[in-house]
FIKEMI-964283 format. One record per residue (C-alpha): residue number from 1; x, y, z. Coordinates in pm, 1 decimal. Example, Ala and Ser with C-alpha at 12.3 -4.5 7.8 and 13.67 -1.06 7.14 Angstrom:
<atoms>
   nr        xx        yy        zz
    1    1230.0    -450.0     780.0
    2    1367.0    -106.0     714.0
</atoms>
This chain:
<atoms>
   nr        xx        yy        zz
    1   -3270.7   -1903.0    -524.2
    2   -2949.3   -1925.8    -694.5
    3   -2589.6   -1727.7    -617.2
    4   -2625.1   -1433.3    -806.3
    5   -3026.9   -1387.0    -691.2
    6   -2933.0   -1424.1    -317.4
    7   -2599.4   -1152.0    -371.5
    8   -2870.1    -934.9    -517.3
    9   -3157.8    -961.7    -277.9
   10   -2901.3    -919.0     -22.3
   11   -2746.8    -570.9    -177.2
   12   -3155.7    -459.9    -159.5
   13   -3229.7    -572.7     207.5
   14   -2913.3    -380.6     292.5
   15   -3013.9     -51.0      48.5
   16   -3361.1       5.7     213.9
   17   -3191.8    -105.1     585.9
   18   -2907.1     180.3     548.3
   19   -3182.6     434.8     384.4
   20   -3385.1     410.6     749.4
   21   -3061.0     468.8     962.1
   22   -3105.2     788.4    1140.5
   23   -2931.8    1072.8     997.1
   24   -2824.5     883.4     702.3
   25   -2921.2    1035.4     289.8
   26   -2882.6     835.7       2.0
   27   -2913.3    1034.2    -324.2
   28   -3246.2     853.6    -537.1
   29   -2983.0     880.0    -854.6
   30   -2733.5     590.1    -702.4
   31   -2816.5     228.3    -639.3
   32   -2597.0     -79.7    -565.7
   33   -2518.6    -293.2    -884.1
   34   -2325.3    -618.4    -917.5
   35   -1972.7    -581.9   -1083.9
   36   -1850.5    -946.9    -996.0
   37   -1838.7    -721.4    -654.8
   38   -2106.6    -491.1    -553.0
   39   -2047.1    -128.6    -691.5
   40   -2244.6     164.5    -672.6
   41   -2362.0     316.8   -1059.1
   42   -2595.2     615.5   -1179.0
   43   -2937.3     556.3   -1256.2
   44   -2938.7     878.4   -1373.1
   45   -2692.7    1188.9   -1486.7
   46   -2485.5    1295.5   -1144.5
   47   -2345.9    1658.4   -1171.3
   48   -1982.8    1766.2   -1037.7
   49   -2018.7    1835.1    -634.8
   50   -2319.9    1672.0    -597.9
   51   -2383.4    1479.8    -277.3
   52   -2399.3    1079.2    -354.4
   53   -2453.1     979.9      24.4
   54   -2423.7    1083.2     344.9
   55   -2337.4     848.3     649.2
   56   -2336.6    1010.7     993.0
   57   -2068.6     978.9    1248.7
   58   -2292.8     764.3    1423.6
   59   -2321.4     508.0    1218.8
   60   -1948.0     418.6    1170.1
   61   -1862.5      63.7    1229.8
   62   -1595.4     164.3    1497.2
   63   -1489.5     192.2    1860.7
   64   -1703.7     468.5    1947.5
   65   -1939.5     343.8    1840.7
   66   -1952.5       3.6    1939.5
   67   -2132.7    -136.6    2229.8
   68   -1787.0    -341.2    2336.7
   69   -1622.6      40.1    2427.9
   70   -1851.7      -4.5    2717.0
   71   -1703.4    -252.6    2847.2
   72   -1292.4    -250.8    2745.9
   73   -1251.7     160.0    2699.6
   74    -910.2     185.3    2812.1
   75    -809.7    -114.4    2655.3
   76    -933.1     -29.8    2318.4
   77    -812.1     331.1    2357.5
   78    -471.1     179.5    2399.9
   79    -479.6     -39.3    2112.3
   80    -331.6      49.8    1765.9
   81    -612.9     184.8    1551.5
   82    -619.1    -127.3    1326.8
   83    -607.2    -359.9    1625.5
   84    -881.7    -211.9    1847.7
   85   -1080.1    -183.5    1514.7
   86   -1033.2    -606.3    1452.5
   87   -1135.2    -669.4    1792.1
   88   -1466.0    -450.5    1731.1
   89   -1522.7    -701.2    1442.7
   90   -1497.2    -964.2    1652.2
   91   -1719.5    -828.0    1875.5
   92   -1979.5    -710.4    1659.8
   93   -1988.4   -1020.8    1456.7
   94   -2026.8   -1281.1    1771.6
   95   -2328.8   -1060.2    1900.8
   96   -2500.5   -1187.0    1534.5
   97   -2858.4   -1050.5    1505.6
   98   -2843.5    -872.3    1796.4
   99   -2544.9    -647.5    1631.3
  100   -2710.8    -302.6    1513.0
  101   -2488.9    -351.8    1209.7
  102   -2604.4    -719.4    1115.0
  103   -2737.3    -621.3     791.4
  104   -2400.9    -469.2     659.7
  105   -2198.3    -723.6     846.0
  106   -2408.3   -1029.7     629.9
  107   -2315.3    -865.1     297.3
  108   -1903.6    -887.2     373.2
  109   -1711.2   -1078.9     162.7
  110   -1664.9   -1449.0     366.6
  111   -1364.2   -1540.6      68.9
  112   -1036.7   -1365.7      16.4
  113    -752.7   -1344.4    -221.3
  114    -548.6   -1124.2      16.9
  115    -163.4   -1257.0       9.5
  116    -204.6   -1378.1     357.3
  117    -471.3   -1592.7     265.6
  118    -172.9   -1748.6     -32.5
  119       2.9   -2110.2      31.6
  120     360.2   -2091.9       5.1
  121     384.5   -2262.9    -345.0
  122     149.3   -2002.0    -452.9
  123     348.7   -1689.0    -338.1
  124     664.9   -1821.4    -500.5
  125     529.1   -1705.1    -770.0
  126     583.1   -1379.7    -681.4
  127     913.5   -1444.6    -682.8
  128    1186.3   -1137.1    -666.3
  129     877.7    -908.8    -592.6
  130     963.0    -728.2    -209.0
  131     608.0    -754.4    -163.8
  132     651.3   -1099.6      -9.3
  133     833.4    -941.1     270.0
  134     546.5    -719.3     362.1
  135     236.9    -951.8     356.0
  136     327.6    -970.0     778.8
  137     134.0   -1266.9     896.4
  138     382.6   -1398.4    1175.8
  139     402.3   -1028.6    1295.7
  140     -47.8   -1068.2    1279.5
  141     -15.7   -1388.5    1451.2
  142     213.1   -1228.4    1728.3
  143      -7.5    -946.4    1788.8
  144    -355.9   -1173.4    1812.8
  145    -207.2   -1420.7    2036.8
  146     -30.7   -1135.1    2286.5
  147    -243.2    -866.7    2283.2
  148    -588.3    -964.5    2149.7
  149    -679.8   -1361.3    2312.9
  150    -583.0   -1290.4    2623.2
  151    -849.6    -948.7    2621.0
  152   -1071.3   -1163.4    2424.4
  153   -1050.8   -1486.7    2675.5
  154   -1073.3   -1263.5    2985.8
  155   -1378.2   -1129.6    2863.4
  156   -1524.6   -1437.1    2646.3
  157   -1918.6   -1360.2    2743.0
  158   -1881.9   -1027.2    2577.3
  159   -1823.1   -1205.5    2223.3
  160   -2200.2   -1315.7    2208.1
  161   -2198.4   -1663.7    2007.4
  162   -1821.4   -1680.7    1998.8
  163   -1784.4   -1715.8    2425.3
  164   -1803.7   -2128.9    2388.6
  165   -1529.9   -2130.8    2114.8
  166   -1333.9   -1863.7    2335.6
  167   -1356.2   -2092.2    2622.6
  168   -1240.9   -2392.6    2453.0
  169    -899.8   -2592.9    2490.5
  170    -872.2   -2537.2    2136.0
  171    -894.5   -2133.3    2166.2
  172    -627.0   -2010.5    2018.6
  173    -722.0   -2236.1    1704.0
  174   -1060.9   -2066.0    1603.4
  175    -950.7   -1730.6    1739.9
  176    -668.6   -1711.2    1481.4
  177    -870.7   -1717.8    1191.4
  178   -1110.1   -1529.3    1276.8
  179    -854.0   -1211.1    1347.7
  180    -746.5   -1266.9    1055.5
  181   -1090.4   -1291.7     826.0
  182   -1132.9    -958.8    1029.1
  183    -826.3    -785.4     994.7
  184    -880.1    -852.4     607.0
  185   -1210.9    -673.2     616.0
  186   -1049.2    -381.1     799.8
  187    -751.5    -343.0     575.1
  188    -970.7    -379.9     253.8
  189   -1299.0    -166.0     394.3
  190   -1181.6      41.7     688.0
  191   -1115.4     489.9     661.4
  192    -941.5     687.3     853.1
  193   -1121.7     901.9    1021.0
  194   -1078.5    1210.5    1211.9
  195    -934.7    1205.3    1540.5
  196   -1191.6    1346.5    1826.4
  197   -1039.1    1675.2    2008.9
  198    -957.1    1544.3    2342.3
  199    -783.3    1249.0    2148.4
  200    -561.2    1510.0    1974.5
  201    -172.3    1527.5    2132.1
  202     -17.6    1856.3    2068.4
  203     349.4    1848.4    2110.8
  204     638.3    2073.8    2302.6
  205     552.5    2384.1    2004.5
  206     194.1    2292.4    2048.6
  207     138.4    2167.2    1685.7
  208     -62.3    1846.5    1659.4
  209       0.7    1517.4    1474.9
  210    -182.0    1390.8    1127.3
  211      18.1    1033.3    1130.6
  212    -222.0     833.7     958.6
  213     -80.6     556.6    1162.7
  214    -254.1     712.4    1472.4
  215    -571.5     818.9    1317.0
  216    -908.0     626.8    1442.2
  217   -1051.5     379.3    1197.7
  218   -1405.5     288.4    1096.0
  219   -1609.1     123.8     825.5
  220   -1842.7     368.2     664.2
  221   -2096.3     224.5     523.7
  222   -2185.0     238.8     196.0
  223   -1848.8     429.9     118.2
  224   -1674.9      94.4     134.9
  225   -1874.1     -95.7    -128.5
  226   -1732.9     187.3    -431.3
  227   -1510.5      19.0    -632.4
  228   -1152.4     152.5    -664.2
  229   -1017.4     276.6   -1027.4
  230    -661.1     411.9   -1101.4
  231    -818.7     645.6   -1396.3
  232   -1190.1     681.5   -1326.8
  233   -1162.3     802.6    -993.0
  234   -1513.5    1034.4    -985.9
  235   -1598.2    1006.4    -611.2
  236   -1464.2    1093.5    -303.7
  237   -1534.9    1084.2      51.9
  238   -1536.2    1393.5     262.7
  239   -1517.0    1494.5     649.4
  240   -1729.2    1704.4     843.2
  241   -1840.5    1766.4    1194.4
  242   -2160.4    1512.8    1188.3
  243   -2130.5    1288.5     886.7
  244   -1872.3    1172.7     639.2
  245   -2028.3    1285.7     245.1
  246   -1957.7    1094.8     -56.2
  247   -1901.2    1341.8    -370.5
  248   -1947.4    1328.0    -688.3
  249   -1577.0    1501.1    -839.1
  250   -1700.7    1515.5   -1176.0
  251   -2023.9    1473.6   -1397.7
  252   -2125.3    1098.5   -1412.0
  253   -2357.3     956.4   -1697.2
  254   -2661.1     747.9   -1614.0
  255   -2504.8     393.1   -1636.7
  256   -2194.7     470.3   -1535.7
  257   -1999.7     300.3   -1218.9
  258   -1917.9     521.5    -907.8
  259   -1552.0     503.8    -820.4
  260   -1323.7     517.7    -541.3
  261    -961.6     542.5    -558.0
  262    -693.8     385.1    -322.1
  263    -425.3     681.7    -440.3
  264    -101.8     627.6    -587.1
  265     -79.7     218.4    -504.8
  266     152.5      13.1    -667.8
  267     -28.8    -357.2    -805.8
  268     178.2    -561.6    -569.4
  269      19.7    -328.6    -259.8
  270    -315.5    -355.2    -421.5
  271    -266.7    -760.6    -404.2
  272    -125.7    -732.2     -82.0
  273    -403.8    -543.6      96.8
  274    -702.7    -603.6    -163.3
  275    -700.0    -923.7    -334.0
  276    -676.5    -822.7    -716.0
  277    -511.2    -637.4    -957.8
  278    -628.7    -341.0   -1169.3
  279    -418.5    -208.4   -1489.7
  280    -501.4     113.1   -1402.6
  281    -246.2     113.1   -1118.2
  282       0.3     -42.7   -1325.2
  283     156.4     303.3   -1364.7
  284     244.7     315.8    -996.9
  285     408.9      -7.8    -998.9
  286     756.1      -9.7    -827.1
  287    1047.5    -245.5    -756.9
  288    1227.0    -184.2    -419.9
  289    1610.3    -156.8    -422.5
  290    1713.5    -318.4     -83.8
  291    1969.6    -113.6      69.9
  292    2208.0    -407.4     139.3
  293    2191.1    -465.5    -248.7
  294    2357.7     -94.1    -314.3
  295    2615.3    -192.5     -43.4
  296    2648.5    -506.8    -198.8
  297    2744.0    -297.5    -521.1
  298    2964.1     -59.0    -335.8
  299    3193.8    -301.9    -177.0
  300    3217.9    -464.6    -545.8
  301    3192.1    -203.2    -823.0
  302    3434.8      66.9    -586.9
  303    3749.9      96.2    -410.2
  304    3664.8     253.9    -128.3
  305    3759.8     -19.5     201.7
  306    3475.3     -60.9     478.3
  307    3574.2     239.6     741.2
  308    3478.1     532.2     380.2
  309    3176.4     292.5     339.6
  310    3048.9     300.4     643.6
  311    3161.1     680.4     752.6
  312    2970.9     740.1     439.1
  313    2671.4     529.5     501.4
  314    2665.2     752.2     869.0
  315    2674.0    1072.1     625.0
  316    2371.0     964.2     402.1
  317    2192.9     889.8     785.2
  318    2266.2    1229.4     967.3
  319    2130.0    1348.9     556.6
  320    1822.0    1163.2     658.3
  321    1885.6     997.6     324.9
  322    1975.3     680.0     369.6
  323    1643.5     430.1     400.0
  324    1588.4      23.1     430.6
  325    1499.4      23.2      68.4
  326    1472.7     295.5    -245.6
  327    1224.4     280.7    -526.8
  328    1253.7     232.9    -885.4
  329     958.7     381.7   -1095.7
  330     784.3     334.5   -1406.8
  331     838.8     560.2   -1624.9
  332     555.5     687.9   -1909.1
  333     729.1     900.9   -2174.3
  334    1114.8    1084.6   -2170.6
  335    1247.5    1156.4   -1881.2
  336    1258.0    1540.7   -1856.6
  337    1290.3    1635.8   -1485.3
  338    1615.1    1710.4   -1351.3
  339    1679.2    1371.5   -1191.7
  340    1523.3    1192.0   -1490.3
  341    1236.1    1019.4   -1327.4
  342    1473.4     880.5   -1060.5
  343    1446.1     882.5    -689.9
  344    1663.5    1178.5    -568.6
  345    1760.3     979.1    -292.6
  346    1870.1     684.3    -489.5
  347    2060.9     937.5    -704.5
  348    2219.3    1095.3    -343.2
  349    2309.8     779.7    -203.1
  350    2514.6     647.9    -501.8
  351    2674.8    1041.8    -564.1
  352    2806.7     989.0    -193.5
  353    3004.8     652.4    -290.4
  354    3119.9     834.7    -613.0
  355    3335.7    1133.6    -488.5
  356    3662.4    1161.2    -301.3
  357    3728.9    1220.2      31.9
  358    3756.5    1581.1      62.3
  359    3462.0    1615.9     -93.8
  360    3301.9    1442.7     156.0
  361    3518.9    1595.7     462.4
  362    3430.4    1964.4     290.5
  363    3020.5    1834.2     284.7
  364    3061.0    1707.3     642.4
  365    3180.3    2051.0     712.3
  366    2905.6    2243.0     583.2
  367    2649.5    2026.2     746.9
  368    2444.8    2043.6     466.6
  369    2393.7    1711.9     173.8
  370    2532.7    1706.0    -182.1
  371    2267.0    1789.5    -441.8
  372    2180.7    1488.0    -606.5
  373    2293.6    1456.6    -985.3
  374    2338.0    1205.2   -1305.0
  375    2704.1    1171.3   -1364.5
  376    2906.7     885.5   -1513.1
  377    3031.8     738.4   -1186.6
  378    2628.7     740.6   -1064.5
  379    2527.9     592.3   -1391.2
  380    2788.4     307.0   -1322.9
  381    2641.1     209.6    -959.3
  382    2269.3     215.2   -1082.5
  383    2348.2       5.5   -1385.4
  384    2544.9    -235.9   -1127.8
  385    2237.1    -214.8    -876.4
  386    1978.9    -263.4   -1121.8
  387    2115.4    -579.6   -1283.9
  388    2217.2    -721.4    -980.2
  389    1853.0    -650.7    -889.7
  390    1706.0    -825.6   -1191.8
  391    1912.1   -1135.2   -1068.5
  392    1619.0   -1182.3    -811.2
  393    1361.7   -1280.9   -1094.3
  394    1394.8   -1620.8   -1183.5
  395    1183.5   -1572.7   -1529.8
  396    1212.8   -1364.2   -1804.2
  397    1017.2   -1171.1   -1947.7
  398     944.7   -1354.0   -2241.9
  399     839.3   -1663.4   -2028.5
  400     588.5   -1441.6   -1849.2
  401     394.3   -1285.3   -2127.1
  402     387.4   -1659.4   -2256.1
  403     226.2   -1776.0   -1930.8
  404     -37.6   -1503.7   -1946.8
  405    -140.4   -1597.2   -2298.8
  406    -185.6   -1954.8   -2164.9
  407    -585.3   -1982.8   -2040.5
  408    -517.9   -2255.5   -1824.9
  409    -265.3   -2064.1   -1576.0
  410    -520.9   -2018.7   -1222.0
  411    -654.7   -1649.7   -1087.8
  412    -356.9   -1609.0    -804.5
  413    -132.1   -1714.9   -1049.0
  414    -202.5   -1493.6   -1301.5
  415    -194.6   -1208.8   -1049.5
  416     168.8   -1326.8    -935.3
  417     261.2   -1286.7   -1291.5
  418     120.7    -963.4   -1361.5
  419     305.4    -816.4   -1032.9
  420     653.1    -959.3   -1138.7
  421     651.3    -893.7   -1461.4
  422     532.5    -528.9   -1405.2
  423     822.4    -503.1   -1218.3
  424    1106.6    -658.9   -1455.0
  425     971.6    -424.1   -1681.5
  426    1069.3    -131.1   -1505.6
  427    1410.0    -299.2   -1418.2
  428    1411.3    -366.3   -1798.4
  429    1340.8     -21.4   -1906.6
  430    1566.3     134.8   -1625.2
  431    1877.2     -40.5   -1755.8
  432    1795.4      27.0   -2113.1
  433    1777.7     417.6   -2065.8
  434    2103.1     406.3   -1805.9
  435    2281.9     212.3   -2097.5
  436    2201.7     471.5   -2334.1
  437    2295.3     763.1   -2128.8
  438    2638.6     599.8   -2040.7
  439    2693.2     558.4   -2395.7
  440    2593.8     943.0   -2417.5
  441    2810.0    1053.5   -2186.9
  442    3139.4     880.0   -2299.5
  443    3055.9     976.6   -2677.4
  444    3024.1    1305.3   -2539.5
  445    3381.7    1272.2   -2286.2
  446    3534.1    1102.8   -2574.1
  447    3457.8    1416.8   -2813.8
  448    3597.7    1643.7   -2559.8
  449    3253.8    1786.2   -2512.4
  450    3187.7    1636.9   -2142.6
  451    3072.6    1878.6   -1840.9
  452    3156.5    1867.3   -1503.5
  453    2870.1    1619.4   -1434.2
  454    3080.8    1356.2   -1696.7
  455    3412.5    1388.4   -1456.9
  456    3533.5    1084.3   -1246.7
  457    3870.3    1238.5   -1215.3
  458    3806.1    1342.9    -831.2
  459    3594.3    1020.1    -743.8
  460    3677.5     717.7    -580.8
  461    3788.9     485.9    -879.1
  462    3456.1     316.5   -1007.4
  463    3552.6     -14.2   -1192.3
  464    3334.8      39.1   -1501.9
  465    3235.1    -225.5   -1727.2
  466    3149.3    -238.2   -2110.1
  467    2837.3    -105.3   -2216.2
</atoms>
């Protein structure tokens, strides 16, 4: 039987197993299909609001469901979502046949292209992309080795065909991994799902808390095998009090593919967490502006000394303004809103370093922040931050849409490239529009036509540079 026969007898074994699964309905116009991944198409016309699937509670791959809650309650209870939902994994995968998810848990993906799967030479390639700062492994390794082997060595009979491996000298060698093949599946596959009442914490006012960061996790089967599209998002997977009901959002043609979406996600996320890259989600890419960079700027590009810097920085804090990092955005078309497509935090934090004193004594005053605005001074500081910014990027852009043209560069590769030069695009494009408008506005100063959002009379001297 070759590859691509065994991935498709596998995807039917799995079909008919899920369609006997108590409680579960699977709509006769749907079937599993092979898009390089499995995918879920119409084998025949699917009208808007009709019910795809169904997949009760029950069924969930999660920890109340799982036999191991049985066992470790309060330990899992205690456990961050995404942690007590590896450890399942674990679980569930060492009892092998004897799993009542076996048949789903045979058709997972055994290979990744997640970034924590990358080798160092291959993530320099993402060079100048923040996303290298997020993949987390070392903070993954941490948490395995203090919080999940000592549960899982305490308790190494529970993990079914794992316990000999658990018990080894060598323990900590095939546990690690292992949590990690698992906390891929979880990140790539796993919902949030709705938090049970008596799990629900109201606070002092009695209102309770949606942080998705607290909310249970699960893998819902079925749900997990749509594939994910930026544009042809026609699906979507809805709550209720028994089950969890895939929708159809819109009329879908016999032949067409069933799609999930992942919301607004940047391509470097979608790596990051996923694997791949889709240009549909190339509109959401973004390039993080590391605080210390504007600083950086501030100290350079301004006169203000360090005591105004950092009474300011305090300012933008007690504004709840001031973050670790700010987004840039691509843009599609003009910029027409009032900020022009920029973060209005970005905009606030450089209008703080921009105006004098009593300006900021008379805002301290009022307890209330400045309204953030595009004047010449800002303009100066985000030209400043953004090329000091594209100083990260060791390539052009030039030498990037080269490499893609060349059929020889490898998958990851190719990915890297993508992400970075997504991203020097929207430094690219950034600079060029904040280079025209400065040219705008002293035209306009020069002409004696400027407003009160051209004036740098009252600010802080800003050294500006030619244009």
């Amino acid at each position: 039987m070759t590859v691509a026969d065994r991935f498709t007898q596998d995807s039917l074994e799995f079909f008919e197993w899920l369609r006997q699964q108590p409680g579960v309905t699977i709509n006769p116009k749907i079937n599993i299909a092979d898009f390089r991944t499995r995918g879920a198409v119409a084998l025949e016309t699917i009208d808007q609001d009709e019910e795809l699937f169904s997949i009760p509670h029950t069924s969930v791959v999660s920890i109340y469901n799982s036999d191991l809650g049985r066992y470790i309650h309060d330990d899992l209870a205690e456990m961050d979502p995404w942690l007590s939902l590896v450890l399942v994994m674990i679980y569930e995968s060492g009892q092998g046949r004897a799993s009542r998810w076996w048949p789903y848990l045979t058709i997972l993906p055994s290979q990744f292209d997640t970034l924590v799967y990358w080798s160092a030479a291959e993530l320099e390639e993402l060079e100048g992309s923040a996303i290298r700062r997020k993949i987390g492994k070392d903070e993954a390794d941490a948490m395995f080795i203090s919080i999940l082997l000592p549960l899982v060595t305490a308790h190494a009979d529970l993990f079914g065909e794992y316990a000999a491996l658990i018990k080894s000298p060598d323990a900590k060698g095939f546990f690690l991994p292992l949590a990690h093949h698992m906390a891929t599946l979880v990140m790539a596959y796993a919902f949030d799902l709705e938090k049970r009442n008596n799990e629900e914490e109201a606070d002092e006012e009695g209102f309770v808390s949606d942080d998705e960061e607290t909310r249970p996790k699960g893998l819902v089967l079925l749900a997990d095998m749509l594939n994910a599209d930026g544009d042809k998002n026609n699906a979507r997977l809805f709550h209720n009090h028994t089950c969890l009901t895939m929708t159809a959002l819109e009329r879908v043609e016999t032949g067409e593919e069933i799609f999930n979406t992942y919301g607004e996600l940047p391509r470097a996320d979608l790596l990051r967490r996923y694997g791949y890259i889709n240009d549909s989600y190339k509109k959401w890419d973004v390039v993080e502006i590391d605080a210390n960079k504007i600083l950086e700027i501030i100290e350079a590009h301004t006169e203000l000394n360090e005591p105004q810097i950092i009474n300011r920085t305090a300012l933008l804090r007690e504004w709840d303004v001031w973050e670790d990092s700010f987004d840039l955005t691509r843009q599609s078309g003009s910029r027409v809103d009032l900020y022009d497509g920029f973060d209005p935090a970005l905009l606030t934090v450089l209008k703080v370093f921009t105006i004098n004193e009593a300006a900021i004594e008379r805002f301290k005053a009022a307890k209330k922040p400045l309204n953030p605005s595009i004047d010449l001074a800002t303009l100066v500081l985000l030209q400043e931050v953004t090329k000091l910014r594209q100083g990260d990027y060791i390539k052009s852009i030039a030498e990037d849409v080269k490499l893609l043209h060349d059929n020889n560069v490898p998958g990851r590769s190719r990915m890297a490239i993508e992400v970075r030069l997504g991203e020097k695009e929207i430094l690219a494009s950034t600079l060029e529009y904040v280079n025209q408008k400065t040219r705008d506005m002293l035209t306009q100063s020069n002409l004696g036509e400027g407003t009160k959002h051209t004036s740098v009379s009252n600010s802080p001297r800003v050294k500006r540079r030619k244009v």
